[in-house]
Structure formats: structure tokens, C-alpha cells
N, C-alpha and C positions, 0 to 999 in steps of 0.2 A: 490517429489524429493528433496533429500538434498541442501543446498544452496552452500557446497562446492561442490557437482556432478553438479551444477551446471554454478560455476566460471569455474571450469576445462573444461567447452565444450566452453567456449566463449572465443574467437579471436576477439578483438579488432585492426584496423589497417588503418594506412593511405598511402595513394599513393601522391608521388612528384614528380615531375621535371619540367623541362623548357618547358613552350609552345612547343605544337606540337610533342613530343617525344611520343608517344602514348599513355599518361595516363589515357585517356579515353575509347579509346578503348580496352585497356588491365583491365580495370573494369568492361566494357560489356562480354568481354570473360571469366570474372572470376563469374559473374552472370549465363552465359551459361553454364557453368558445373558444376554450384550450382542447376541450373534448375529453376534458377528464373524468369528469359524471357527466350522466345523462339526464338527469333533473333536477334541480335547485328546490331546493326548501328552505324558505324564509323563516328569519327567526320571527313571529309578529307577535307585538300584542302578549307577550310570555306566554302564548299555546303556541306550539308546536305544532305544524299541517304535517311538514314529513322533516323529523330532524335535520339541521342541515349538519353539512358533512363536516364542517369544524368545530364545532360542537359535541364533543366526546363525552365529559365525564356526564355522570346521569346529574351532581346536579345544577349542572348547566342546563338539561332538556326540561329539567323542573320548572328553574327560573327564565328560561329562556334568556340568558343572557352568557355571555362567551367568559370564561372565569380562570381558561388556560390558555397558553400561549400555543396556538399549531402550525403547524409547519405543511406547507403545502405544495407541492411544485407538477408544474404541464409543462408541456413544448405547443409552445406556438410559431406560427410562420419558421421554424427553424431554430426560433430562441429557446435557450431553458431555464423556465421563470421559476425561481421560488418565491412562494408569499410565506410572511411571519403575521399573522393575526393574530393582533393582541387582544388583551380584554380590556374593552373600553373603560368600565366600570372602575371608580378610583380605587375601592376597595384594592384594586389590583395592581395598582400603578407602578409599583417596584419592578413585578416581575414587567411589566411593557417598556420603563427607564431599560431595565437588563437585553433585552432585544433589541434595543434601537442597540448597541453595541455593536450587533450581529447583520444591519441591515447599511447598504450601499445608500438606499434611497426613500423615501414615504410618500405615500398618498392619503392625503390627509380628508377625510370624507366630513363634511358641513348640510346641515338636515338647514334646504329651503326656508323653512317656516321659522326657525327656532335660532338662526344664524349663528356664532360661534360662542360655544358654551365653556364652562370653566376647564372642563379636564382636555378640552381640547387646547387653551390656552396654555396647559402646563407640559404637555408632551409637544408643543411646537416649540415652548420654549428652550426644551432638552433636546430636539433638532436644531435648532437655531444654535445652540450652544457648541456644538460639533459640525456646523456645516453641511449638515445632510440635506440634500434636494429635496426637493419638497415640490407634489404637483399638488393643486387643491382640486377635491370631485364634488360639485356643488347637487345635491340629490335629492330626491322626492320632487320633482318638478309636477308632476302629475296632480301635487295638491297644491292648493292657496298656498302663497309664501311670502319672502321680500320681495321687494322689487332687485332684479341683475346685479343694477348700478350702486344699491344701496348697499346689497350684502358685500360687491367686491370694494366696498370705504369699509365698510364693517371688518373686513377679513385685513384690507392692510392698518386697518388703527389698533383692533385688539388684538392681533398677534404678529404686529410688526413686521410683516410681506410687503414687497413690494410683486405687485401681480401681473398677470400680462394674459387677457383670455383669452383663448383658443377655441370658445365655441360659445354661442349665443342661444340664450331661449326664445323661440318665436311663442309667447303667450306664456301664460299660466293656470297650472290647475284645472281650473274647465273650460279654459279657451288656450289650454298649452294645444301647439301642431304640431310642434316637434325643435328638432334643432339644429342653427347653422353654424357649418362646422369650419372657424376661420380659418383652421390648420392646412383642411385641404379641398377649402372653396367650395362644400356642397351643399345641397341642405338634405337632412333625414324626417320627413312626417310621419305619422302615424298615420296608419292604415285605415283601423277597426273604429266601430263607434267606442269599442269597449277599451280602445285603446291597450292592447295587449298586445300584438302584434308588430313589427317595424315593417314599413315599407323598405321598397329598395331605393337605396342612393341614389337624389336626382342633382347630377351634376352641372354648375352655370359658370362658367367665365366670365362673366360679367354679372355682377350684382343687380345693373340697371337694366337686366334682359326682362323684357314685360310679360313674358311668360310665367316668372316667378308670382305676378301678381296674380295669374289666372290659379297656380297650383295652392297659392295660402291666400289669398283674397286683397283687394286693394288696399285695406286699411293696414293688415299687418305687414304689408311687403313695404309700407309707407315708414311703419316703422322701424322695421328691422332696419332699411337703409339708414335713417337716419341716429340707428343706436352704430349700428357700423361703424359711421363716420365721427360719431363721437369716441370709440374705443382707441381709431386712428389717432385722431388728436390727443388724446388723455394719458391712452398707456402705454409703456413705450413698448417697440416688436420685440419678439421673442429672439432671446441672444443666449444659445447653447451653452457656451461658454459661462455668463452670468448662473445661467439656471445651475448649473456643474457645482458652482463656487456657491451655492446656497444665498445668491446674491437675488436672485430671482423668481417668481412662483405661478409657471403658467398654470390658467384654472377652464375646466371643462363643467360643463353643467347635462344633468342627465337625469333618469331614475334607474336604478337598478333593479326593483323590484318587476320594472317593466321591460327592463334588458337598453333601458333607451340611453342611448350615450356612453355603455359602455365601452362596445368595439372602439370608440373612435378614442376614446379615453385609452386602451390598450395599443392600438396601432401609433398612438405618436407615444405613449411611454415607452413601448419597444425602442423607436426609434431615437430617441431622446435621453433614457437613463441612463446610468452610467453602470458599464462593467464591473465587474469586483474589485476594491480600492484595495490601494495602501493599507496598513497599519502601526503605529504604533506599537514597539515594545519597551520594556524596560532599556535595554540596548540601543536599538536602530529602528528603521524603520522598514517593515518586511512587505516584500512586495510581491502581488501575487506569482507574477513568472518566472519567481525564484525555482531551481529544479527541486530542493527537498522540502518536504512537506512539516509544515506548520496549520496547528489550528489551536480554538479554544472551545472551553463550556459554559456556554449562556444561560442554559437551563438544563435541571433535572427534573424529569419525573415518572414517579413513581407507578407501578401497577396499570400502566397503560393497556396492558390487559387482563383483565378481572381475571380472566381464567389460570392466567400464570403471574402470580407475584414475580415480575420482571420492572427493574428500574432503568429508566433510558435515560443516557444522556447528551444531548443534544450540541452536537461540536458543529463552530462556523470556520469550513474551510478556507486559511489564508494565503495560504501558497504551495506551491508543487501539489502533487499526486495523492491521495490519500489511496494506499492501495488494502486490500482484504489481507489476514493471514501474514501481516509484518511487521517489525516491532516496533515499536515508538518508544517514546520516553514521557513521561506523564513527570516534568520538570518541578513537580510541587517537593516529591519526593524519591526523586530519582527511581522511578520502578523504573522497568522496563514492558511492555502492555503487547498483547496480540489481541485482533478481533477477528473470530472467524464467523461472527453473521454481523456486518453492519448493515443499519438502515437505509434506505433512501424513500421519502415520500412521494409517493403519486398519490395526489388527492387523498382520501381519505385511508388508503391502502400504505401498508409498508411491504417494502421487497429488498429483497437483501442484493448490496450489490458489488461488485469488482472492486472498480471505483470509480472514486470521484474527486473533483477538482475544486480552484480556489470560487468562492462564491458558494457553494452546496452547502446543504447542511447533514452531515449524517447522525443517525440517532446511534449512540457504539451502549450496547448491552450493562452494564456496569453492576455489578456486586456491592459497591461500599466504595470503590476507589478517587471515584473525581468529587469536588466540591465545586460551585459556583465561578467559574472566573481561569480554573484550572486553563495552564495551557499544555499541549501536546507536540510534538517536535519530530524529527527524525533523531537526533541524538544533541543539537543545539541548545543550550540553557541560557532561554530568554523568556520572558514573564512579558503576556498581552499587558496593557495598564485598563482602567479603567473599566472595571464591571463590579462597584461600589454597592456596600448596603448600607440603607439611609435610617437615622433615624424613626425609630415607628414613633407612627400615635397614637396609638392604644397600648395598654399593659393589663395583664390579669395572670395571676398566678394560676398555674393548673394543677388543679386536685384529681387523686387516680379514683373514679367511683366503684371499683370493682378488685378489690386487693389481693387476688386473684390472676388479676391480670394485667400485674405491674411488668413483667418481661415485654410482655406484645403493646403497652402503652411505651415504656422506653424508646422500642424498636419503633415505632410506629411515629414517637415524637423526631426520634432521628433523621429519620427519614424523609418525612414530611420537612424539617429544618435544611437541610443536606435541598430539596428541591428550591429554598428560597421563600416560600410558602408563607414561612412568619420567622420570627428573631428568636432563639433561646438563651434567654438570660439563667444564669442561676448566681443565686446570690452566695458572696462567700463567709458570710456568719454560720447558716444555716442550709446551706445546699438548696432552699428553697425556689421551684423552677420556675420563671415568669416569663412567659408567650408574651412579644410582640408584634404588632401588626403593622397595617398601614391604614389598615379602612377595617372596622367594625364586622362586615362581612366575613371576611374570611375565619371569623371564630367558627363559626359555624360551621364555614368548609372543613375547618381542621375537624369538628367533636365528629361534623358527618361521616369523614375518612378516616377518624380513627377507630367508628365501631364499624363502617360499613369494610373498611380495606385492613385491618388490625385486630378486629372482634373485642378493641378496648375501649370502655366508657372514660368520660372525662367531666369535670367540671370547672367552672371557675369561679374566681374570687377576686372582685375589682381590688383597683390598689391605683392610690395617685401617685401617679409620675407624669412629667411632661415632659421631659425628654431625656432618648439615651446620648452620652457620651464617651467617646471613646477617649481613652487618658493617653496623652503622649508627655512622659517625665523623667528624669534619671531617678529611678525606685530607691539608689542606695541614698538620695540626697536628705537631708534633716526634715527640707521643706517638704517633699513628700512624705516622708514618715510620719511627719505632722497633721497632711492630708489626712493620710489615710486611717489616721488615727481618730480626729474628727466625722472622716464621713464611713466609718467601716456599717454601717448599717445600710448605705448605701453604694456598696461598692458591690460588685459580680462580676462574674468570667460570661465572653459571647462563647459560641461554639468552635473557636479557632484559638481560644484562652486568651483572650485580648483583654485586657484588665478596660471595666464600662463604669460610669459614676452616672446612676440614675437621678438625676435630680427631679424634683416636685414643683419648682418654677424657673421661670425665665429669671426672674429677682437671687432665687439660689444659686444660679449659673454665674450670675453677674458679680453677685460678694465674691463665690468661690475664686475666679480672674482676678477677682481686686485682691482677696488674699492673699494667693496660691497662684502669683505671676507664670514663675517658671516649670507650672503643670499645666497644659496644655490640653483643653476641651476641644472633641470636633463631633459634629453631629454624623461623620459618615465613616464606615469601618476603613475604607482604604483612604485614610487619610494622605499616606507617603507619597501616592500617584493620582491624586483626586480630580485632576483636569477641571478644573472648575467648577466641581458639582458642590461646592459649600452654598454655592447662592441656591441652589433648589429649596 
């Protein structure tokens, strides 16, 4: 098969929102009508019914909540979808900024009742910032909520969308019937009392057919017309083109938990998303149907299966062929690299595979060799831009509790750093080593994986900083020397030796500038190619 027949079938796509809006479960259900698994397990309520299938590391099944980024891909109608499901949870937020990198397009999921919550507002606004499409899936209809009209002003005021919906709720909660789908004029009710079931598609040509009012009752068919006609008037039709250029945001309403709305939700994003894009390099601009193969590393990680200390890491195919058993060039430091098992995801399964093309993501084995952001090439030296690490907000110094077991705590902090995980600072007075986060949580995650995947204990030691930054200054200059001589108590190496000046306030940032003009504070490591990520 051609390599452009075969960009054209591949869907590349990420799911967002705030903890607990369904995004996990509305993953499961979009697996289920790919036919990837055969039954969905909801994350609910932090108990577990039957793990769901993205949901890997144990303590995710704990907390019930998604705390790694997975990689999922089905064939539908002919296409070949990959999902990148992030973790809602802000704790995690870096690593979900690092995958929109890796994603063509989002479906941005919004919980009915609760309407657009803050970490949703801050991962649309890192779509919005790159232009990525954006559908919105409007979900839990099955329970009390907003009212349609009010959440789709709510959705374009607090996160700046301009919307255009493609499917309407007939009722809510305990008088929801189901829903009419503008996209392709039918309407879907529920069946059951227990409402678990879908009926089958009853399709009308005309809205004004009186028979609708017999199938959902006079009052609601009274309505529905008349929210119709106001959707006509208010928002404007759906323009492909607009939606493409991120200028646009058709929105579907549904619940996943009850399978309602998804299809329809998938049928027009097939139809509608966009194939695997352009990118960005330090160079040019690479395009997928170029004939040799380029990709990068969005994410690492670690011991993906307990049983074998193996590290994956995770490359987004950008253009030509990625084939099995051929060399590449891993452009950071000129290796030259062979993979004889790469991954490919189905559902919750990995299979090793031939290959793969632009849009895919393959998981490639890795030893120690790729970091964050790494690109990979057939023999061309050119550097992806932009997969940045952001200042953390948390700082604690890590003490080794078992002296003992300082080798498998090093390795173990490496590693875990190398996946994105958290920041390692170490300071340069004292070598002393200071874990940075993004969210409070992931402490936890690390002391959990470093005795459950490492067999080494940890502790820590608060320590005020507010924030790191990375120094951009000529070293040999006076006025640095000056710097660095004033703040060497506060200076350290990140893990790429980038010289960082931890400050303790906003007010200490601010003198430093006023003093120290021409040293140069940035709150994010890739400063040189930072696409606009200073306003985050």
C-alpha cells in the first residue's frame, strides 16, 4: 500500500479534561466499537468494577484515576485510530502539555453538571496555542446538569471556542430520551427503562415530520424544534476548513458510561479529523509524505512490565516508513540505533510490528538511550522544536532512607527523571538532590515506584522555592561572575547540566532582572525554541 493511502487512514488524537469527567471511560467505549475489547470498565467513584484497559500502573487502579499517559489504537470503518489518553489530573499536567505535541487533533470531554473546570481551561489553552482541533464531547447526560444552551456560552466564554453543535440533548437526566444528531439528521432514544441500552437509529428528513412527536411525545418534539431553530440562528454551520485551523469547535453531547453518543461522536470525527500533520523542526518543516523516516520521543516509560525491568519509549511517527531491524540516527548524539521488537498498541495489548507510518506511535525498547523530546531520523540532522519542561511547583529534597540501597535509589531516580516524571535538580555547592514536580501528587508516585519498581526507600525534606529557572548568559562575563557569586547557594545543574537559579519569590526574580540585566531567567528548559510556552 502507498504511503500516502496510508497517512490518509490514520487518526492521530488526544482526549482531555478535568479529573473525573469521563475520559476514561469514553476511551473504553471508543475501543468498544473499534472492537478492540470486549467489555469496558469504568473508572467510577475510585473502585474499580473491572480495571479499565488504560489504566495500567497499580497505582492508578488504587486511586482510580489515569496518572500515565496510554497509547491506544483500533481500526475502525477502515481508519487507523490512535488515542493518547492523558491524565486528567493536574498533578500530571506536564506529562499531558508533552503529548499534545504528539497529537494531530483533541476531544476535549466537559462533565454536564459541573461544566468547564480549571484544568480543562489550561490544556485548551495549550491547544489553542498550537492550533490543534478541537471537538468538545459534552457527557453524563443521563444525570441532572446544565441546561445545552448555557453550557455551550459557558464552553465559548471560559475557554475561548467558538462552537458549532452537531448533536442536541432531547431532555435531561430523568427525562433525558436520547439525542438528535444535527450532523446526520436522526434522532437515537433509549430503549430500556434502565436506560443502558441504545435503540436503533430513527431517521427523519424533515424535523417537522409529526411522527417524531409520536416517538418522543408532543412537549419534547415542541422543544427540540424550537432549540433547532435557535442553534440555526445563533451558531454558525459547521466549516471543515475553520474546524482544521483550530478556528472552530463542533460539540456533541452524549454519555459514555452509557455508550450514548459515542458512535455518533466517532462517525463524524472520522470523517472530519485531520490526517497526520506537518511539523516543525529546527530546520524546515517535515512533512509526512516525505519518503525517509523521521519521528520523536514524547514520552518514556519505565517497567511497563513488572515482570521485566524493560523501558519504552514512545516515538510519534512524522514522516516516511518506520521499518523493524534498520538503522536510524537518534540526532541528539549521533548514535546510529536498530530495533528488532518495536511496539505497536492494540488496546491494551502490545505486538511487535514491521512497520509503521507517519501518525503511529511506536513504543522502541530502550536501554538508557533517548531522553524527552529526542528526535530520530533516517540519517538527517534536524531537531523536532518544542516538547519543553516547565517550571515545577513543588521542591523537596530527596533523602536515601536505606544506605544500603543508594545504587538502586540513583538508578531508580534516573530513570524515573529520564521518563518526565518529575525535575532533578542538584545543587552545586553541595551535590544536594532536589525532586521537582508539577502537582503534589506525584511525590508519592515517585517514593511508590521507587520501592515497589527499584526496592529503594526515599524521603523528603520540604525546602522553599518558587520557582526554577533556567539561566541564559555569557558565563565568562564579570556580570555573571557577579551572579553567580551572590546567588551560588542558589544555583544547580537540571539533568542535561543546564545551569537553573532556584529562586524563593517572584520579588527575588524581579531584583535579580533589575540587577543582573544581561542574565537571562526563563521559567521553561527549552527556552531557544519555546513556541510560545512562556505565557503557560
Amino acid at each position: 500500500m502507498s504511503l500516502q493511502k496510508e497517512i490518509n487512514k490514520r487518526k492521530t488524537f488526544g482526549i482531555i479534561s478535568h479529573p473525573d469527567a469521563g475520559k476514561t471511560t469514553l476511551t473504553e467505549k471508543l475501543l468498544l466499537f473499534g472492537g478492540a475489547i470486549q467489555e469496558a470498565g469504568a473508572v467510577k467513584s475510585n473502585k474499580i468494577k473491572k480495571g479499565a484497559t488504560s489504566d495500567f500502573m497499580e497505582i492508578e487502579r488504587q486511586r482510580g484515576i489515569s496518572v500515565a499517559t496510554s497509547v491506544l489504537a483500533f481500526e475502525y470503518k477502515n481508519y487507523k485510530i490512535n488515542i493518547l489518553d492523558t491524565p486528567g489530573h493536574k498533578d500530571f499536567a506536564e506529562d499531558t502539555y508533552r503529548t499534545l505535541t504528539a497529537v494531530d487533533s483533541v476531544i476535549v470531554v466537559i462533565d454536564v453538571a459541573k461544566g468547564v473546570e480549571e484544568q480543562t481551561e489550561k490544556l485548551v489553552q495549550v491547544c489553542r496555542m498550537r492550533n490543534i482541533p478541537m471537538l468538545v464531547f459534552i457527557n453524563k447526560l443521563d444525570r441532572e446538569g446544565k441546561d445545552a444552551f448555557d453550557l455551550l456560552d459557558e464552553v465559548e466564554q471560559k475557554l475561548g471556542l467558538r462552537t458549532c453543535p452537531l448533536s442536541l440533548p432531547i431532555g435531561m437526566g430523568e427525562s433525558f430520551q436520547g439525542i438528535y444528531n444535527i450532523w446526520e439528521n436522526n434522532i437515537q432514544l433509549f430503549l430500556e427503562e434502565k436506560k443502558q441500552r441504545v435503540s436503533e437509529t430513527i431517521k427523519f428528513d424533515n424535523i417537522n415530520d409529526e411522527s417524531i412527536d409520536e416517538v418522543i411525545g408532543k412537549k419534547a418534539a415542541e422543544t427540540l424544534r424550537e432549540e433547532l431553530e435557535l442553534i440555526q440562528e445563533v451558531y454558525p454551520p459547521f466549516n471543515r476548513e475553520e474546524y482544521l485551523s483550530g478556528e472552530l469547535q463542533p460539540v456533541f453531547f452524549g454519555s459514555a458510561l452509557n455508550n450514548f453518543g459515542v458512535r455518533e461522536l466517532l462517525d463524524a470525527f472520522i470523517e472530519i479529523a485531520p490526517k497526520p500533520q506537518p511539523k516543525n523542526s529546527d530546520i524546515r518543516l517535515v512533512k509526512p509524505e516525505e519518503n525517509d523516516f523521521t519521528g520523536f520521543v514524547f514520552k518514556i516509560h519505565a517497567n511497563m512490565d513488572p515482570k521485566h525491568r524493560d523501558r519504552l519509549a514512545f516515538v510519534k511517527i512524522v514522516s516516511g516508513t518506520f521499518k523493524r531491524n534498520e538503522n536510524y540516527l537518534l540526532v541528539r548524539d549521533g548514535k546510529k540505533l536498530k530495533f528488532s521488537s518495536p511496539n505497536a498498541f492494540f488496546a491494551d495489548k502490545k505486538e511487535i510490528v514491521e512497520e509503521s507510518f507517519p501518525g503511529d506511535i511506536v513504543g522502541l525498547h530502550d536501554t538508557g538511550n533517548f531522553r524527552i523530546g529526542d528526535t530520530l531520523t533516517a540519517g538527517e540532522k534536524i531537531n523536532f522544536k518544542g516538547i519543553p519542561n516547565f517550571s515545577p511547583e513543588h521542591f523537596r529534597y530527596i533523602n536515601n532512607s536505606d544506605p544500603l540501597k543508594a545504587k538502586q535509589l540513583n538508578k531508580g531516580i534516573d530513570q524515573l527523571m529520564d521518563e518526565g516524571v518529575a525535575q532533578l535538580f542538584t545543587m552545586e555547592m553541595n551535590n544536594r538532590k532536589i525532586i521537582g514536580t508539577v502537582g503534589a501528587l506525584q511525590y508519592e508516585v515517585i517514593q511508590y515506584r521507587l520501592e515497589h519498581e527499584y526496592g529503594a526507600k526515599c524521603s523528603y525534606e520540604p525546602l522553599s522555592i518558587h520557582k526554577a529557572c533556567w539561566i541564559e548568559a555569557d558565563e565568562k562575563s564579570e556580570e555573571f561572575k557577579e551572579f553567580a557569586r551572590l546567588k551560588q547557594r542558589f544555583l544547580a545543574r537540571d539533568k542535561f547540566n543546564q545551569l537553573v537559579f532556584l529562586a524563593d519569590s517572584s520579588f527575588t526574580i524581579h531584583m535579580t532582572q533589575e540587577k543582573f540585566p544581561n542574565v537571562k531567567l526563563h521559567f521553561i528548559s527549552e527556552f531557544r525554541n519555546a513556541d510560545n510556552f512562556e505565557k503557560i
